[in-house]
DSSP file (Angstrom, degrees, kcal/mol; ACC not computed):
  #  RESIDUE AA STRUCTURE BP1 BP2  ACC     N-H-->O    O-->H-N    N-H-->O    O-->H-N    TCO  KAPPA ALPHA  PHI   PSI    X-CA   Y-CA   Z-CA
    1    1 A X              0   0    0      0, 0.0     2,-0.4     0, 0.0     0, 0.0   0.000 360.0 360.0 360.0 136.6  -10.6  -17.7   17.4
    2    2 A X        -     0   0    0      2,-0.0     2,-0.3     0, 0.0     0, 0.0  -0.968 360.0-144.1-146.5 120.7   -8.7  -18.7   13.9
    3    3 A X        -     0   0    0     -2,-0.4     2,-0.3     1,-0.0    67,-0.1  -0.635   7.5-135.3 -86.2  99.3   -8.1  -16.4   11.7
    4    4 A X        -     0   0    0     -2,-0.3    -1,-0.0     1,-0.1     2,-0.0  -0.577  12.3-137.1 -77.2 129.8   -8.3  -16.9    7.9
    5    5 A X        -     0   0    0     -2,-0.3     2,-0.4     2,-0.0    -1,-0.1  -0.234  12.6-161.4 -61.4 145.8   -5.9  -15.7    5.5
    6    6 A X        -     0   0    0     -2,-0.0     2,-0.5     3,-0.0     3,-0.0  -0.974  11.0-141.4-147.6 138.8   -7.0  -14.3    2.5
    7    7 A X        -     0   0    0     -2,-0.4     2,-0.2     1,-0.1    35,-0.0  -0.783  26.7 -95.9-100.3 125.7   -4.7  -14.1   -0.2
    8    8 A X        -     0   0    0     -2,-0.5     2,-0.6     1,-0.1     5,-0.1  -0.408  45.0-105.3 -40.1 113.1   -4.4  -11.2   -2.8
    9    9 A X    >   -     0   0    0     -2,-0.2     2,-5.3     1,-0.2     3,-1.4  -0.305  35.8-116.2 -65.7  69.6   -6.4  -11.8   -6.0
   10   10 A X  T 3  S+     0   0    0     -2,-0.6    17,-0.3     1,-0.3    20,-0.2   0.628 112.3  71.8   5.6 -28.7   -3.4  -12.8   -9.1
   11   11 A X  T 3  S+     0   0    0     -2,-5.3    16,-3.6     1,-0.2    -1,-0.3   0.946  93.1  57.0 -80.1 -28.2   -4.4   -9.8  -10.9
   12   12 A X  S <  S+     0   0    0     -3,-1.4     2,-0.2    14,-0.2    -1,-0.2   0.725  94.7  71.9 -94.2   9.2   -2.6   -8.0   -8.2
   13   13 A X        -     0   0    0     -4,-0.3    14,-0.3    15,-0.1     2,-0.3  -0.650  63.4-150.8 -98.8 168.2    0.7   -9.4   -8.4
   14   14 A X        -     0   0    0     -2,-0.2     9,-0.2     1,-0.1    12,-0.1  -0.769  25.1 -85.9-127.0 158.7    3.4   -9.1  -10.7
   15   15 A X        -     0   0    0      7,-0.7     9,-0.3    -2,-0.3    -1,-0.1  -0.166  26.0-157.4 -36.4 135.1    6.4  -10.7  -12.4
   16   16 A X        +     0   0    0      1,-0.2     2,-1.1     7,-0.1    -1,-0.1   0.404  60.0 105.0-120.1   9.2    9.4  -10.3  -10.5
   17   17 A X    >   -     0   0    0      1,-0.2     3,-1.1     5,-0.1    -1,-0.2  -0.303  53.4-161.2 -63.3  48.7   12.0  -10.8  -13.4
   18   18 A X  T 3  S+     0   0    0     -2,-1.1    -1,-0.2     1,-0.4     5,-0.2   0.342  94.0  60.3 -32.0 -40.9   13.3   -7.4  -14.3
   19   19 A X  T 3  S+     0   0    0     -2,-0.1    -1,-0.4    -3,-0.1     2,-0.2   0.229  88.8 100.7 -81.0  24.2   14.3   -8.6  -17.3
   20   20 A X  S X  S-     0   0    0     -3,-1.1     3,-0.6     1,-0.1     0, 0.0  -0.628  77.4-127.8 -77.8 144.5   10.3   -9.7  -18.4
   21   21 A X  T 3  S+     0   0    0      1,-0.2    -1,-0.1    -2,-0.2    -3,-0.1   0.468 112.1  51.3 -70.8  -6.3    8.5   -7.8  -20.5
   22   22 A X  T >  S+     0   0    0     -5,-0.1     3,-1.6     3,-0.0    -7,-0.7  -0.399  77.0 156.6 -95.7  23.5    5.6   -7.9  -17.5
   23   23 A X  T <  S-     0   0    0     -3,-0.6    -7,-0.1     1,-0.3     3,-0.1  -0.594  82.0 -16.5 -18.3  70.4    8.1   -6.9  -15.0
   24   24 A X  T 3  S+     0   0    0     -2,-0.7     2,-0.6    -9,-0.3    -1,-0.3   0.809  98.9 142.1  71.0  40.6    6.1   -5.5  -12.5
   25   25 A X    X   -     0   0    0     -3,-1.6     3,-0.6   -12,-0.0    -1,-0.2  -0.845  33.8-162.8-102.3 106.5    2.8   -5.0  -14.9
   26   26 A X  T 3   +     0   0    0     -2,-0.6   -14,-0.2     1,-0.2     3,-0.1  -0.352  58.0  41.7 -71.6 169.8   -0.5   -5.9  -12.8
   27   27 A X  T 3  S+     0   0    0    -16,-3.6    -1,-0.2   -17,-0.3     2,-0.1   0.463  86.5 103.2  92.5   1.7   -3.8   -6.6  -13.6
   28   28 A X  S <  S-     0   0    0     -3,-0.6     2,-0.8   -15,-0.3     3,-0.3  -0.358  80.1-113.6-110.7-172.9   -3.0   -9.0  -16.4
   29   29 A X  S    S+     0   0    0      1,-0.2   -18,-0.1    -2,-0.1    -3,-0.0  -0.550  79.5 121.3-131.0  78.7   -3.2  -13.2  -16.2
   30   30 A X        +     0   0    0     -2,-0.8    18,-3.1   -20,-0.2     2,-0.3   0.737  58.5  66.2 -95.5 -31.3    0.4  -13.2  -16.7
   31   31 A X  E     -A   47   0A   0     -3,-0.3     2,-0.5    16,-0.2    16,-0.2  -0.415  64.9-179.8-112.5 110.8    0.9  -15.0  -13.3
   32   32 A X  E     -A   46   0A   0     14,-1.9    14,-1.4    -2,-0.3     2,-1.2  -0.984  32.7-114.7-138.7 152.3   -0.5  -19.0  -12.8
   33   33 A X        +     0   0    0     -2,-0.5    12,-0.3    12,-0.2     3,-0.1  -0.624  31.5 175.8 -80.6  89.5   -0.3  -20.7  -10.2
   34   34 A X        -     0   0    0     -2,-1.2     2,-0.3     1,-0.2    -1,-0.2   0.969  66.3  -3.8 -80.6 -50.7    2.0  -23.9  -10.3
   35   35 A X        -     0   0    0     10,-0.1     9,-2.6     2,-0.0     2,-0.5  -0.927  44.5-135.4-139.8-174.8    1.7  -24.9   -6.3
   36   36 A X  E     +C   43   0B   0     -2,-0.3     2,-0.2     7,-0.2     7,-0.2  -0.945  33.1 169.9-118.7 121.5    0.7  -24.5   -3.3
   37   37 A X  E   > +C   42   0B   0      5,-1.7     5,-3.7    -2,-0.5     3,-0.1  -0.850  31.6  37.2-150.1 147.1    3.2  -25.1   -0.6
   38   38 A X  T > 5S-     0   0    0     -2,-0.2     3,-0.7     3,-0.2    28,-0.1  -0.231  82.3 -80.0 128.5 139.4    3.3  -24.4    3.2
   39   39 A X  T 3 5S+     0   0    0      1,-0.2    -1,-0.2    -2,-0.1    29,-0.0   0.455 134.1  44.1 -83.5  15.1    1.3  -24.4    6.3
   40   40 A X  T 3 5S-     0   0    0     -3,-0.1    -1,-0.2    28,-0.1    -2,-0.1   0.158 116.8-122.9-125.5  20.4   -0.2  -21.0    5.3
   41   41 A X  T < 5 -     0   0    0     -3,-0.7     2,-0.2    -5,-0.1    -3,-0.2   0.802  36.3-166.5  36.8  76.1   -0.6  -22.5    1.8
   42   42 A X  E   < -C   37   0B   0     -5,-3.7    -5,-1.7   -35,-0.0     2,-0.5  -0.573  20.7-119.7 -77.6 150.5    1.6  -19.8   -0.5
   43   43 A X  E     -C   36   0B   0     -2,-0.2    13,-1.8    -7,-0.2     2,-0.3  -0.823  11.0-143.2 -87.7 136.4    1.2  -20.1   -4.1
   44   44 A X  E     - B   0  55A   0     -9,-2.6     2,-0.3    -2,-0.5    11,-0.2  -0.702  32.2-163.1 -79.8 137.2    4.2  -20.8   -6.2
   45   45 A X  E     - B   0  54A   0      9,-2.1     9,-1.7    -2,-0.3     2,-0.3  -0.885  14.4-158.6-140.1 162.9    3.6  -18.7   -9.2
   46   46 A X  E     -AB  32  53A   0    -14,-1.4   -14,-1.9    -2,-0.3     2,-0.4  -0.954  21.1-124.3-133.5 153.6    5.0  -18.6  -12.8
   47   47 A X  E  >  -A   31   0A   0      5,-0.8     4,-2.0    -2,-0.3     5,-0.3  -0.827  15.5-148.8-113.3 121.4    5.1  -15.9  -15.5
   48   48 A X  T  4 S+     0   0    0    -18,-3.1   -17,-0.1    -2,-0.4    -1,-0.1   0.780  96.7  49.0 -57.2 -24.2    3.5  -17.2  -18.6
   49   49 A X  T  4 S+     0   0    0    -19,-0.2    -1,-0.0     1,-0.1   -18,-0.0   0.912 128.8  15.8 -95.8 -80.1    5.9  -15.0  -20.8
   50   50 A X  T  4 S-     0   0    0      1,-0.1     3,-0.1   -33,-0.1    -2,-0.1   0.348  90.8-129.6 -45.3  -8.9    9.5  -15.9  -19.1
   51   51 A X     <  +     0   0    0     -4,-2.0     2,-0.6     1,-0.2    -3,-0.1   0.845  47.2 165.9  52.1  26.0    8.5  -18.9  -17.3
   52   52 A X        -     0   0    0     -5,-0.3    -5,-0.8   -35,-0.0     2,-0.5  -0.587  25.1-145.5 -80.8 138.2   10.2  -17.4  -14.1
   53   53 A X  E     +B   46   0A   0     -2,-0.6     2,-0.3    -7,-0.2    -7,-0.2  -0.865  29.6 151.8 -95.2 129.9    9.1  -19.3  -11.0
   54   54 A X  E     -B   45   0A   0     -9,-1.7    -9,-2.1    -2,-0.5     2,-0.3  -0.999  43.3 -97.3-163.7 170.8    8.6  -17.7   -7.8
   55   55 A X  E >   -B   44   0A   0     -2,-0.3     3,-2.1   -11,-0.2   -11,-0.2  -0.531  27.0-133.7 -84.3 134.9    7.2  -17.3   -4.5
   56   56 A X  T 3  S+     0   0    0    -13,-1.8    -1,-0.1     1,-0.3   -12,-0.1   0.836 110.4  57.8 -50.1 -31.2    4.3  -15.0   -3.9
   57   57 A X  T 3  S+     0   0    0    -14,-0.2    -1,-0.3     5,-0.1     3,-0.3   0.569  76.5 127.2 -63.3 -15.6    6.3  -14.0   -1.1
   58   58 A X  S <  S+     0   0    0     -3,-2.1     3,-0.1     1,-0.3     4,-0.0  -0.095  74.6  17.9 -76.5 113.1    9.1  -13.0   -3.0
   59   59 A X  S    S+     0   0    0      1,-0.2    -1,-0.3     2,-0.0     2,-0.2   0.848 109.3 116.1  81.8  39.6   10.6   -9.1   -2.4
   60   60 A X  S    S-     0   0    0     -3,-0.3    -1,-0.2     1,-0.1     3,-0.1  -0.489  82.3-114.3-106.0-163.3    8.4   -9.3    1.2
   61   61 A X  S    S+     0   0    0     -2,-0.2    47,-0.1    -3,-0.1    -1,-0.1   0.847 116.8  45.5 -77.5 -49.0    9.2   -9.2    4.6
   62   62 A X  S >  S+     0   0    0     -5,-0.1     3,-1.9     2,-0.1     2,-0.5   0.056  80.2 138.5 -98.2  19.4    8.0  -12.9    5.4
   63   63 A X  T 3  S-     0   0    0      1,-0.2     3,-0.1    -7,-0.1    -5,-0.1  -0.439  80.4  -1.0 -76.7 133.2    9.8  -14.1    2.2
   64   64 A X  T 3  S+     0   0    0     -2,-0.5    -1,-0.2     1,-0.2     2,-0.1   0.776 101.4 137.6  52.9  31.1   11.6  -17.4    3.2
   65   65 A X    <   -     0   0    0     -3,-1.9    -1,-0.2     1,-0.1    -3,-0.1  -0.552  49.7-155.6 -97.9 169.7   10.4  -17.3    6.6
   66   66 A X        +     0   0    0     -2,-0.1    -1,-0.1     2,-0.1     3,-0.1   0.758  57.9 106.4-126.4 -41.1    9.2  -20.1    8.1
   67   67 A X  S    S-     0   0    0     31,-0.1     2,-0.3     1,-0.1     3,-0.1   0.233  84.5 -92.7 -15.0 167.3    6.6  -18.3   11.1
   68   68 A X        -     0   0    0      1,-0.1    -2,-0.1   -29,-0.0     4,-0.1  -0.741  37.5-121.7-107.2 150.0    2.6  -18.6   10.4
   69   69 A X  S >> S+     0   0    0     -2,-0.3     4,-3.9     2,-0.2     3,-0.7   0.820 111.6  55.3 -74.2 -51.8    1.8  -15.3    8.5
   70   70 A X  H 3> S+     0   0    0      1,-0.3     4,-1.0     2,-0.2    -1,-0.2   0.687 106.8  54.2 -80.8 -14.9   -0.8  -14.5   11.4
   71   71 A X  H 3> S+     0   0    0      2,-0.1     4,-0.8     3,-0.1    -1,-0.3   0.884 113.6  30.9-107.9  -2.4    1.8  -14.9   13.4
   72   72 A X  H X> S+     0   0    0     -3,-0.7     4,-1.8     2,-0.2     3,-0.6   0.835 111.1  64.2 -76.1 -51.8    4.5  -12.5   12.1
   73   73 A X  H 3X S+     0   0    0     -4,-3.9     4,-2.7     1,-0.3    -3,-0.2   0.947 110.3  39.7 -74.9 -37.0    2.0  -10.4   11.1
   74   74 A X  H 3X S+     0   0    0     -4,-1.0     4,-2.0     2,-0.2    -1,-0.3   0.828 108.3  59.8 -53.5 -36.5    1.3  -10.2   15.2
   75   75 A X  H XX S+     0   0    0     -4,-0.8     3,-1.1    -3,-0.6     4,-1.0   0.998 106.0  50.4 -62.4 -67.7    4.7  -10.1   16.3
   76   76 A X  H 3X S+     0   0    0     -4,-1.8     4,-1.8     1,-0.3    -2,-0.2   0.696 106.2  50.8 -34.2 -44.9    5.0   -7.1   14.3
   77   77 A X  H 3< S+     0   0    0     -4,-2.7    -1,-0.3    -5,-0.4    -2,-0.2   0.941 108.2  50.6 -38.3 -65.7    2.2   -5.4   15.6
   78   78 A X  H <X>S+     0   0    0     -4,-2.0     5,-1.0    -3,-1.1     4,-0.6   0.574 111.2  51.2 -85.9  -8.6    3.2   -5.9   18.8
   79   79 A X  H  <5S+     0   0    0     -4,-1.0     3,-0.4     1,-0.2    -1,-0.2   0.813 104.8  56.4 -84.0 -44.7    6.9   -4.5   17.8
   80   80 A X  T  <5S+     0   0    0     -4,-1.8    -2,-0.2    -5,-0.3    -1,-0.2   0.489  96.9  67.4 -84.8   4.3    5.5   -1.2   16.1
   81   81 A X  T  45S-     0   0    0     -3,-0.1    -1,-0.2    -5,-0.1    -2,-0.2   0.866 121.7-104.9 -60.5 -54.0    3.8   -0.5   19.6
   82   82 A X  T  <5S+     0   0    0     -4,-0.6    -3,-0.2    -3,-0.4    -2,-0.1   0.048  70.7 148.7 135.4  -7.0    7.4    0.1   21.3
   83   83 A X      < -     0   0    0     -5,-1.0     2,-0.7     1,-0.1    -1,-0.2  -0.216  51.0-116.1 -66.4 154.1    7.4   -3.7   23.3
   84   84 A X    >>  -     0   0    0      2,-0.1     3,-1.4     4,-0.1     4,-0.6  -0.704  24.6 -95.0 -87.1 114.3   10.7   -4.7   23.6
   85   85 A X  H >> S+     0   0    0     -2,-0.7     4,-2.7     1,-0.3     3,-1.2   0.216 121.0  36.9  18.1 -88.6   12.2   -8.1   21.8
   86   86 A X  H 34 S+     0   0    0      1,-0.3     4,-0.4     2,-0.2    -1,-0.3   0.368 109.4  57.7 -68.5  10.9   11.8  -10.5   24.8
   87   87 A X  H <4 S+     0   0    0     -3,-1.4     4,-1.1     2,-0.2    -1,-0.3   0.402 115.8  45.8-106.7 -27.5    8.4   -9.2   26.1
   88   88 A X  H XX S+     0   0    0     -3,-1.2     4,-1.8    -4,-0.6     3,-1.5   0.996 106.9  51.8 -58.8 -72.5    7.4  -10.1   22.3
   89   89 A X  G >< S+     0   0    0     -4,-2.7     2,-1.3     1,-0.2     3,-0.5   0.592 115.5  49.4 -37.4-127.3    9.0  -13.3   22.3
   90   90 A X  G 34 S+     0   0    0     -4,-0.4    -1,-0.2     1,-0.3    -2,-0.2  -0.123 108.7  42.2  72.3 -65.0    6.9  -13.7   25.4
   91   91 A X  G <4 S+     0   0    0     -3,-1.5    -1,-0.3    -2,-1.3    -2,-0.2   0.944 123.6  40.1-105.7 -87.0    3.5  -12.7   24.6
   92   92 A X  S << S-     0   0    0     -4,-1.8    -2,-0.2    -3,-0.5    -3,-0.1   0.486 104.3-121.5 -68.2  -9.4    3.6  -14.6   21.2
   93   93 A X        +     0   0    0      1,-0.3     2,-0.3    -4,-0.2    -1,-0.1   0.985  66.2 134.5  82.9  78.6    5.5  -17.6   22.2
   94   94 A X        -     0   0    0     -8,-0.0     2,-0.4   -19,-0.0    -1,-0.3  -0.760  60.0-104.5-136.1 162.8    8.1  -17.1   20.0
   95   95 A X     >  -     0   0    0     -2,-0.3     4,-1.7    -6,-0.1     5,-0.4  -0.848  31.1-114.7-111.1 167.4   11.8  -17.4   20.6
   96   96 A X  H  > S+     0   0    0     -2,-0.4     4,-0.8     1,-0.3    -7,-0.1   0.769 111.8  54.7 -60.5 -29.0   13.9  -14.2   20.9
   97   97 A X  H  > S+     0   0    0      1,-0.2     4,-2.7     2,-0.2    -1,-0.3   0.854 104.5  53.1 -73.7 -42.1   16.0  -14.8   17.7
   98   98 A X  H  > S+     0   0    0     -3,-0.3     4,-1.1     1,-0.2    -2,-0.2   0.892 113.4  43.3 -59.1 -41.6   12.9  -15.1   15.6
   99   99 A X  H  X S+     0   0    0     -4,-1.7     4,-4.0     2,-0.2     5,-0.3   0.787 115.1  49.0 -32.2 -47.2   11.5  -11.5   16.9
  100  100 A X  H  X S+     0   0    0     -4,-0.8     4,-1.0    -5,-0.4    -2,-0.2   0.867 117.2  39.2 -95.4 -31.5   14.9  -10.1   16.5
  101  101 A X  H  X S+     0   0    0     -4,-2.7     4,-1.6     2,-0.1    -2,-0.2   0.805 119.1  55.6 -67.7 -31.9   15.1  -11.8   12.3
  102  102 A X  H  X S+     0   0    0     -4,-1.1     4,-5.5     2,-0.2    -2,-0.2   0.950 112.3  36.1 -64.0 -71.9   11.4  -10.7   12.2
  103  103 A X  H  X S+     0   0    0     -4,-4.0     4,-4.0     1,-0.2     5,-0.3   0.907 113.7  54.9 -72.2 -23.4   12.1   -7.1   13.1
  104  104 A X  H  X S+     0   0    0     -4,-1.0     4,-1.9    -5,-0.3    -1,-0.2   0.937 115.5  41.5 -52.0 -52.2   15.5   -6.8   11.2
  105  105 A X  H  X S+     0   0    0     -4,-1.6     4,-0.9     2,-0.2    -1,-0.2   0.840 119.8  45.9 -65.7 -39.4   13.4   -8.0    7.8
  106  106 A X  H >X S+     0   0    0     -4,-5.5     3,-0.6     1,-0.2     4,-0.6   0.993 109.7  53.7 -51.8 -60.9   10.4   -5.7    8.8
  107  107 A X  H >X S+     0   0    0     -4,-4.0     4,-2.2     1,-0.3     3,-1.2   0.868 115.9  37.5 -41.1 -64.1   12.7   -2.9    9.6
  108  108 A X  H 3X S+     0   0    0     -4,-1.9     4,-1.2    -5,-0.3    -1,-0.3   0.754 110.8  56.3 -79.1  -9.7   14.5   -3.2    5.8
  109  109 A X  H << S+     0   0    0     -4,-0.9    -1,-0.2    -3,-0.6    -2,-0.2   0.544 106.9  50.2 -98.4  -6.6   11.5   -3.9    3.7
  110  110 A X  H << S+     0   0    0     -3,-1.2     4,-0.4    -4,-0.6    -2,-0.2   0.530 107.7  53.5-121.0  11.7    9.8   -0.9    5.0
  111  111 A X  H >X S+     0   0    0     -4,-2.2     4,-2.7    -5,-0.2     3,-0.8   0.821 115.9  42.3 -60.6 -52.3   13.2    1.5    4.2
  112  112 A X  H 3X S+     0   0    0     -4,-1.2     4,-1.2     1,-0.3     3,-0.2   0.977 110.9  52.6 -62.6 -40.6   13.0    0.1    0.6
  113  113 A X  H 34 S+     0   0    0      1,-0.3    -1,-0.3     2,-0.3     4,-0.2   0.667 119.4  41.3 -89.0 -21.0    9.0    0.5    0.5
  114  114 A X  H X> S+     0   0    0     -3,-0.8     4,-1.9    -4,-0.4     3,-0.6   0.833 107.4  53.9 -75.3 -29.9    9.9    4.2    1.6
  115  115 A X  H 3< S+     0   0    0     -4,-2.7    -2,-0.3     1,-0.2    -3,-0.2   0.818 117.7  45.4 -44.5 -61.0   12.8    5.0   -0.5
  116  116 A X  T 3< S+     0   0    0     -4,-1.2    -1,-0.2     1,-0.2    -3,-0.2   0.328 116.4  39.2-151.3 -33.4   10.4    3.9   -3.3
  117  117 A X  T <4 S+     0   0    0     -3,-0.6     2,-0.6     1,-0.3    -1,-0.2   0.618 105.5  59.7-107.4 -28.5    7.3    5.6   -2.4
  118  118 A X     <  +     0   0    0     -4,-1.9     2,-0.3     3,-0.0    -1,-0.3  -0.947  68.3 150.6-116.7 123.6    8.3    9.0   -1.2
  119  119 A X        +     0   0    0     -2,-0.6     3,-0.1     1,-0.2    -3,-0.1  -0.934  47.2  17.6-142.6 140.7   10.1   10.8   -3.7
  120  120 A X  S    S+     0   0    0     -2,-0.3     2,-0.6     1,-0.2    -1,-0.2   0.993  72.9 169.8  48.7  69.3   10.7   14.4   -4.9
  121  121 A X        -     0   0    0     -3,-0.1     2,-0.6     2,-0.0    -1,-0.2  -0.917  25.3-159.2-125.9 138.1    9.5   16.5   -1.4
  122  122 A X        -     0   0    0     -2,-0.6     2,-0.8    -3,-0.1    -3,-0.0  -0.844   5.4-157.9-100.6 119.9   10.1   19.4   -1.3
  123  123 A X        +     0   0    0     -2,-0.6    -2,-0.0     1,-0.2     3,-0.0  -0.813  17.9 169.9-102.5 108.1   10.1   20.4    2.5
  124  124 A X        +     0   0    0     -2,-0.8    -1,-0.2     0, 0.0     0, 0.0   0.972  68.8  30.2 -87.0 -72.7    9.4   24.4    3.0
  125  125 A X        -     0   0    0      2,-0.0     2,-0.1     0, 0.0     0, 0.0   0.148  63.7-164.0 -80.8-173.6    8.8   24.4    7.2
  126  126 A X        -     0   0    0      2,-0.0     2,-0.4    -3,-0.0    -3,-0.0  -0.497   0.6-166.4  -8.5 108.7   10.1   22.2    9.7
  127  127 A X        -     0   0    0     -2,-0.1     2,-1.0     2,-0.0    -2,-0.0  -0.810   1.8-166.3-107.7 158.0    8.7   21.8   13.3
  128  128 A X        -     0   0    0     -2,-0.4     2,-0.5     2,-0.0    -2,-0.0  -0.939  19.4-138.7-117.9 126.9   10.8   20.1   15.9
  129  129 A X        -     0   0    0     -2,-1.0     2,-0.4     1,-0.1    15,-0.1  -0.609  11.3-128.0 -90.8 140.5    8.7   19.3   18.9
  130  130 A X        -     0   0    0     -2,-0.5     2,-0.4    15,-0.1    15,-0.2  -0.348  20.2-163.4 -84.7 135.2   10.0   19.6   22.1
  131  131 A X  E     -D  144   0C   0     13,-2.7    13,-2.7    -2,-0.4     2,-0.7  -0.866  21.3-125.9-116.9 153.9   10.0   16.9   24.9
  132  132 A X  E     +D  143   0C   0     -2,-0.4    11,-0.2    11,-0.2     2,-0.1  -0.855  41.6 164.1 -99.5 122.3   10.4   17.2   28.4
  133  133 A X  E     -D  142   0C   0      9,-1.7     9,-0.6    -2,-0.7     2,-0.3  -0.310  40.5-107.0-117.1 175.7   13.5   14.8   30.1
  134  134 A X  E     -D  141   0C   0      1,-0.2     7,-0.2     7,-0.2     5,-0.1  -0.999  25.9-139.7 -95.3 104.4   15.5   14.2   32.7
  135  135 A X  S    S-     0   0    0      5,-1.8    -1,-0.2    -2,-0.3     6,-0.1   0.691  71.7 -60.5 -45.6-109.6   19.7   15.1   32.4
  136  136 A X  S    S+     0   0    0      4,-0.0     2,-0.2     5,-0.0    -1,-0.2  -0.045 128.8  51.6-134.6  16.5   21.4   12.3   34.2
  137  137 A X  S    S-     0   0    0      3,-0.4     0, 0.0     1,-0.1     0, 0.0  -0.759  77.9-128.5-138.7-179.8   19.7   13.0   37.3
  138  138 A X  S    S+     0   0    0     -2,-0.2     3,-0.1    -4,-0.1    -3,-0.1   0.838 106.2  57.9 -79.9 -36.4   16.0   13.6   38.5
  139  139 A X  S    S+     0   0    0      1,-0.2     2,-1.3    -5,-0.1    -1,-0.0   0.755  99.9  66.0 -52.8 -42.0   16.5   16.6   40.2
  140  140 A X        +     0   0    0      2,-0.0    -5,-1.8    -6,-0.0    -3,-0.4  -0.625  67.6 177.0-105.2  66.5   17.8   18.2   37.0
  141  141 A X  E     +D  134   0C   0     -2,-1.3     2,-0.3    -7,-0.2    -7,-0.2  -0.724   1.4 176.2 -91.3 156.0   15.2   18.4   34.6
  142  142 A X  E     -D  133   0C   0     -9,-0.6    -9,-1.7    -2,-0.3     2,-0.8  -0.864  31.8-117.3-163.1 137.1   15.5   20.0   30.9
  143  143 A X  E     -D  132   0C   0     -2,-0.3     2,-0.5   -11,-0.2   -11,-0.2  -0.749  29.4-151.4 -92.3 134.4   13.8   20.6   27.9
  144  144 A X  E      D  131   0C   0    -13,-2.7   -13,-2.7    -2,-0.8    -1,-0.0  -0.896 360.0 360.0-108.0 138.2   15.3   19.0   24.8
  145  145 A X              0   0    0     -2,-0.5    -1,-0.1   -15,-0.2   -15,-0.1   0.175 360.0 360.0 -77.2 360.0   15.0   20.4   21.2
C-alpha cells in the first residue's frame, strides 16, 4: 500500500522572517512557490513582500532531514509507543543513528511547540498517581508516590 502525501494548502503557511511584515500572518497569498525539490517533492517557498526563500519544512522536526516523510512520520509513531531505538531501527529498516537524530529533533520541536502553546496555567489540585514496583529485589515489593 503507498501512501500519498498531501501537503498543507499555502494559505496555511507563513513567512518565517521575523523581520517581515507577514511574519507568521496566514491565510494571505504572501507565500509562492519557487520549486519543488525532493523525493517527497517539498515546496521551496518565497515571501512576495521580503523575498525570503525557504523550505516548507523550515522550523519542523523533518527540516533538513533527508528520510521519506512517511517514513519519519512512522518511526515516530512507533517511538511515542515506548519501542526502544534499535527495535525501531528494526521494524522500519532504518539505521540506529537516524532513529536516535529522528527522536532527538522530535523530542525538541515538541518542547518548543509546548513552551508556545501552553501558557498562563494556573494549576489549583495536583494528583500524583501511585504505581506499584519492585525495590531492588522481587521479594520486596513497594508502592511508589
Amino acid at each position: 500500500m503507498i501512501k500519498k502525501i498531501t501537503r498543507p494548502p499555502l494559505t496555511s503557511l507563513a513567512c518565517v522572517n521575523p523581520e517581515c511584515d507577514l511574519y507568521a500572518h496566514h491565510g494571505g497569498d504572501n507565500l509562492i512557490v519557487r520549486k519543488i525539490y525532493g523525493q517527497d517533492n517539498i515546496r521551496y517557498l518565497r515571501c512576495r513582500l521580503c523575498h525570503e526563500e525557504f523550505s516548507e519544512r523550515k522550523n519542523t522536526a523533518l527540516f533538513n532531514s533527508k528520510i521519506g516523510e512517511i517514513r519519519a512520520i512512522a518511526v515516530a509513531k512507533q517511538l511515542a509507543e515506548g519501542t526502544s531505538v534499535k527495535g525501531t531501527a528494526r521494524v522500519h529498516e532504518v539505521d540506529v543513528s537516524t532513529v536516535r537524530r529522528l527522536r532527538k529533533r522530535c523530542g525538541r520541536h515538541a518542547h518548543q511547540y509546548h513552551d508556545e502553546r501552553v501558557v498562563d496555567v494556573d494549576v489549583k489540585t495536583l494528583q500524583a498517581d501511585e504505581r506499584y514496583g519492585f525495590v531492588s529485589r522481587r521479594r520486596n515489593p513497594a508502592w511508589e508516590a
